[in-house]
N, C-alpha and C positions, 0 to 999 in steps of 0.2 A: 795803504793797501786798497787794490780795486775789485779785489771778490767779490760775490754775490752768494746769497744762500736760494736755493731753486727751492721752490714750491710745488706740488700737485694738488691742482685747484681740485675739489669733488666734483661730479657727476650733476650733469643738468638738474638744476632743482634745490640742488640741496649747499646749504652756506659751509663754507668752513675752507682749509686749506691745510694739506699735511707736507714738513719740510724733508725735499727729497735727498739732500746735501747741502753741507754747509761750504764756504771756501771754494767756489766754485771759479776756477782760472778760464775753462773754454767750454763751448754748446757748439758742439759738431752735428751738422745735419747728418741724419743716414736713411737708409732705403723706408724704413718702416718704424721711423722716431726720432729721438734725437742723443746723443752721447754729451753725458756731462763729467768732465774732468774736473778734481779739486788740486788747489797748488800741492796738494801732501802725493798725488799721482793718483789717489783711489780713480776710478772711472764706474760709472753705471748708466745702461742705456732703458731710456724709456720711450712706452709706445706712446706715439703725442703730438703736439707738436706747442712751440712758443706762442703762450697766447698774449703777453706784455712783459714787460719790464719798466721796472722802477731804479734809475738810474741812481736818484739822489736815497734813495732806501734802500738799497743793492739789495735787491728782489727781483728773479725767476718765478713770474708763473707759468707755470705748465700746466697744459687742458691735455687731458686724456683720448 
């Protein structure tokens, strides 16, 4: 399997990271964020954009 689980890094300043979805299949750009798809279909969009990925850790961070 090559899912990823997507992250929402916190706000300038502050440490931490809350997981936005797990099984994540695809990260579609859109006008005012980004769409993320899990293999199971869920979808949820947030306002943001890709701040890295960890390939070999299959990690999504997302900046706000």
């Amino acid at each position: 399997m090559c899912e990823a689980n997507a992250y929402l890094l916190e706000k300038d300043g502050e440490p931490g990271e809350t997981l936005l979805m797990e099984a994540v299949d695809k990260v579609e750009p859109d006008e005012d964020g980004i769409r993320l798809v899990s293999i199971f279909g869920e979808q949820k969009f947030i306002k943001g954009h890709v701040h890295s990925l960890s390939l070999v850790d299959h990690k999504i961070y997302i900046k706000p």
